[in-house]
C-alpha positions, 0 to 999 in steps of 0.5 A: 500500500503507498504511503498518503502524500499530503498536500504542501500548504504553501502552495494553496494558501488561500484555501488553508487560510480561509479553512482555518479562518472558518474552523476561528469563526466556528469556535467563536459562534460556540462561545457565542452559544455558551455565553448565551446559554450560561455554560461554565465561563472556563469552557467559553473563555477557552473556545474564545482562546482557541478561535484567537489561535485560528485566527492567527493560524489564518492571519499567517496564511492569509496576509502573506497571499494577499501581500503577493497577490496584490504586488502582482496586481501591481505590477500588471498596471505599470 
């Protein structure tokens, strides 16, 4: 059986920036949730801080892409 090759981040970084820019908002509507509900304040202090994490995770793919694709953009008009 042939061992899986994953696929290299860096080069689709547009999809794994908004994959974890979703996975962020998806713990943040849970700690909405929580908050509304009246669940413990540690659980939803803790979603809070895991959503903070995926937004940097997402923060780190995606503002290097937007860099690059906006000095191509750039470039095209002069």
């Amino acid at each position: 059986m042939w061992p899986m090759a994953f696929p290299d981040p860096s080069r689709r970084p547009g999809f794994y920036g908004a994959w974890y820019l979703m996975i962020s908002a998806g713990f943040a509507l849970l700690a909405v949730r929580g908050m509304v509900l009246g669940h413990r304040r540690r659980l939803t202090v803790g979603r809070w801080i895991v959503s903070a994490g995926f937004l940097l995770l997402a923060a780190v793919f995606l503002l290097p892409w937007w860099r690059a694709r906006r000095a191509r953009i750039r470039q095209r008009r002069t």
